[in-house]
C-alpha positions in Angstrom: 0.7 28.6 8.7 2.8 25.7 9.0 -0.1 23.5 10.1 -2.1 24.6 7.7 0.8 24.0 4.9 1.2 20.4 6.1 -2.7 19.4 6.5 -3.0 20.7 3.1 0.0 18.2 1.9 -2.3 15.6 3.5 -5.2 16.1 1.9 -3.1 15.9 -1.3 -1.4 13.3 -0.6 -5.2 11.4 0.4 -6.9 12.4 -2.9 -4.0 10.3 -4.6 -5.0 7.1 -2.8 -8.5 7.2 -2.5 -9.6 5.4 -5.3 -7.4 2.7 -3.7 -8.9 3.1 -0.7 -12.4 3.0 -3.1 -11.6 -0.2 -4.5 -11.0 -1.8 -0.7 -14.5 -0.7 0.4 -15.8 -2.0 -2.8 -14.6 -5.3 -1.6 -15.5 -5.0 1.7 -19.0 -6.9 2.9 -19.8 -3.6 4.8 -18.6 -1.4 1.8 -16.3 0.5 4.4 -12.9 0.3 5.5 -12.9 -2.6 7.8 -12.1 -1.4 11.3 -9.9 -4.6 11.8 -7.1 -3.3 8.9 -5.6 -1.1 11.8 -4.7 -3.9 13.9 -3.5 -6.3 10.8 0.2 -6.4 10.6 0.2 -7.0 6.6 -2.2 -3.8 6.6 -0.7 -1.2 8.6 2.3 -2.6 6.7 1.1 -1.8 3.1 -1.1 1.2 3.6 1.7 3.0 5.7 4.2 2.3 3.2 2.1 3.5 0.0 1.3 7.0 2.2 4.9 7.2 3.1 5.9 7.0 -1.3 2.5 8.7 -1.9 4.3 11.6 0.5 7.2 11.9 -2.0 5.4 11.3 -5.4 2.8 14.6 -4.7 5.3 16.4 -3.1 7.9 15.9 -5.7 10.6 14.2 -4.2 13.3 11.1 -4.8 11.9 7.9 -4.0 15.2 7.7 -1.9 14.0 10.8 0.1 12.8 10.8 3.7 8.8 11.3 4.0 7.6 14.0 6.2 6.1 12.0 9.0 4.0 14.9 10.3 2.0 14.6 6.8 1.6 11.1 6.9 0.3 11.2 10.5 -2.4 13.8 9.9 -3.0 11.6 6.5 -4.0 8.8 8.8 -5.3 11.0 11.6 -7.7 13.3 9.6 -8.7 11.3 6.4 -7.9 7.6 6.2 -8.9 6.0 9.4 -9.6 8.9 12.4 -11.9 6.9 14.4 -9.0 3.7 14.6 -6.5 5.8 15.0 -4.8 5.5 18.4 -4.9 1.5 17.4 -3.1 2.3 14.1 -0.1 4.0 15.8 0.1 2.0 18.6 0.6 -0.9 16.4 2.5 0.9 13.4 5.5 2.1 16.5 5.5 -1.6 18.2 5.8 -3.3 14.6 8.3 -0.8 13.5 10.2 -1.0 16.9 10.0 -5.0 16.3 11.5 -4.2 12.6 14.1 -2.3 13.9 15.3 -4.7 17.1 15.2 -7.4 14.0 17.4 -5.3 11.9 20.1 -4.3 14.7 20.3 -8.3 15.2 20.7 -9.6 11.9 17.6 -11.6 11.7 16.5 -9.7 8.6 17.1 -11.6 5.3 16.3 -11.2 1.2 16.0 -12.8 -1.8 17.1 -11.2 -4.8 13.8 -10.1 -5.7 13.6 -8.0 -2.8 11.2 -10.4 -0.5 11.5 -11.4 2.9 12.6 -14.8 3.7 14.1 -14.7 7.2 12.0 -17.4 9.5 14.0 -16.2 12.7 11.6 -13.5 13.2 8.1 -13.5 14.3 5.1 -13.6 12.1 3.7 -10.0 12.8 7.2 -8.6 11.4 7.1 -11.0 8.5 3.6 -9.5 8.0 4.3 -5.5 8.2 7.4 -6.3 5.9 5.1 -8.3 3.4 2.8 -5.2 2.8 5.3 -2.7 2.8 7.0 -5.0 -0.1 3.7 -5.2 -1.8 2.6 -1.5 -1.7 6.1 -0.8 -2.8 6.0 -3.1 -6.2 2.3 -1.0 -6.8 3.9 2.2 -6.2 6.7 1.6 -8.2 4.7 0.0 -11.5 2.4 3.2 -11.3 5.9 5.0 -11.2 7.7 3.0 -14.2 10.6 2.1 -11.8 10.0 -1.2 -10.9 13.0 -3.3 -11.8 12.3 -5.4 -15.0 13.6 -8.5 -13.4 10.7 -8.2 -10.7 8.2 -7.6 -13.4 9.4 -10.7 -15.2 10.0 -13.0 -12.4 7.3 -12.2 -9.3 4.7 -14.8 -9.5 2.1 -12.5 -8.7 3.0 -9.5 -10.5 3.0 -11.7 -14.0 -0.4 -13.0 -12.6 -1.8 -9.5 -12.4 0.0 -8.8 -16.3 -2.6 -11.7 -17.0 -5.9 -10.5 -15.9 -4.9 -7.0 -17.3 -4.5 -8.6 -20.6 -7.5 -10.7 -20.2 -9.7 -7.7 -19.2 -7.7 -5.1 -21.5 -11.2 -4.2 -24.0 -13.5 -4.8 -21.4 -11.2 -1.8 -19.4 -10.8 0.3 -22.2 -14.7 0.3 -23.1 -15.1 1.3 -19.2 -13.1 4.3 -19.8 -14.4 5.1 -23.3 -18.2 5.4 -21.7 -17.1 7.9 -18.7 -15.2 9.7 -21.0 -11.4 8.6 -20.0 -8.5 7.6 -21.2 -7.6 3.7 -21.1 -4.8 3.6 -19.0 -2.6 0.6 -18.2 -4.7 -1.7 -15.3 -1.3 -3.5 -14.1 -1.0 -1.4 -10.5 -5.2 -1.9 -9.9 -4.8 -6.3 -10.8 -1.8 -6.6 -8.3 -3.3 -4.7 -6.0 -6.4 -6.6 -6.1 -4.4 -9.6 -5.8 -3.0 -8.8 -2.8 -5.8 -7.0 -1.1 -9.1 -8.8 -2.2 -9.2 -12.1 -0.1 -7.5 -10.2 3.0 -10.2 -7.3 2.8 -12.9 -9.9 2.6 -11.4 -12.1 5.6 -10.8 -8.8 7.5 -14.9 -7.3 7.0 -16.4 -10.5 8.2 -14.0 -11.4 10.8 
């Protein structure tokens, strides 16, 4: 029963992402997940990160909590990528062991927006640390916790705030004619800032 209990928090915690996951095979040439995400650094990097808060927000927990690793394993394994992966873990352990080796000798530095700025650690970490901060900000602006000094200062974030403004009736028109309520686009324009060009250079690679 417990297996069942935690495939069951998978599948939950999957149907919360997937029109994420949507959105990335609409900008995929191939319209599908491109295989080559499971070996990308910044990739396994942001999607493992927003399945590891996804974990906590559908299974009502503090965003300080610890995710339950079993349910984002089978959330990988069974639903997001099963044919990639063996290549998805393989890389997610050696980029977290890298992470962690970094940590222990104090080649890990921030700014005070949260971003990593260290150039004493190699490019892959710099990568995985860059998508887990960017999954993070979307996470946390669909969760109304992102710090308001992020929201007014990250470059790409106030970016995204103009494209949501800029497509705001368009949006709302969208939603009108399938019979939805308008809601706010912010999370979607960042996340299509960060994903878009690296989705495209990823499905034709």
């Amino acid at each position: 029963m417990l297996g069942l209990s935690k495939a069951s928090k998978a599948k939950r915690v999957y149907d919360s992402i997937e029109s994420q996951l949507n959105s990335i095979k609409d900008w995929s040439t191939s319209k599908t997940l491109p295989k080559a995400m499971w070996v990308d650094p910044y990739m396994i990097g942001y999607f493992f990160k927003t399945v590891a808060l996804a974990e906590l927000i559908t299974n009502r927990k503090p965003y300080s909590a610890t995710p339950d690793q079993m349910i984002i394993k089978l959330c990988f394994e069974d639903h997001i990528c099963p044919e990639s992966f063996k290549d998805f873990e393989k890389n997610l352990f050696n980029l977290m062991d890298k992470e962690l080796k970094a940590k222990k000798a104090g080649a890990l530095k921030f700014d005070d927006l949260g971003n990593h700025i260290s150039s004493e650690v190699e490019e892959d970490i710099g990568e995985f640390l860059l998508g887990n901060r960017h999954a993070s900000r979307v996470i946390f602006l669909l969760g109304g916790v992102l710090k308001e000094d992020i929201i007014k200062k990250d470059p790409q974030i106030l970016e995204a705030k103009k494209l949501t403004d800029e497509n705001k009736d368009r949006d709302e028109t969208n939603a009108k004619k399938l019979g939805l309520k308008y809601r706010n686009m912010l999370p979607f324009y960042l996340s299509k800032i960060y994903l878009k060009e690296r989705i495209e250079k990823l499905s034709s690679s």
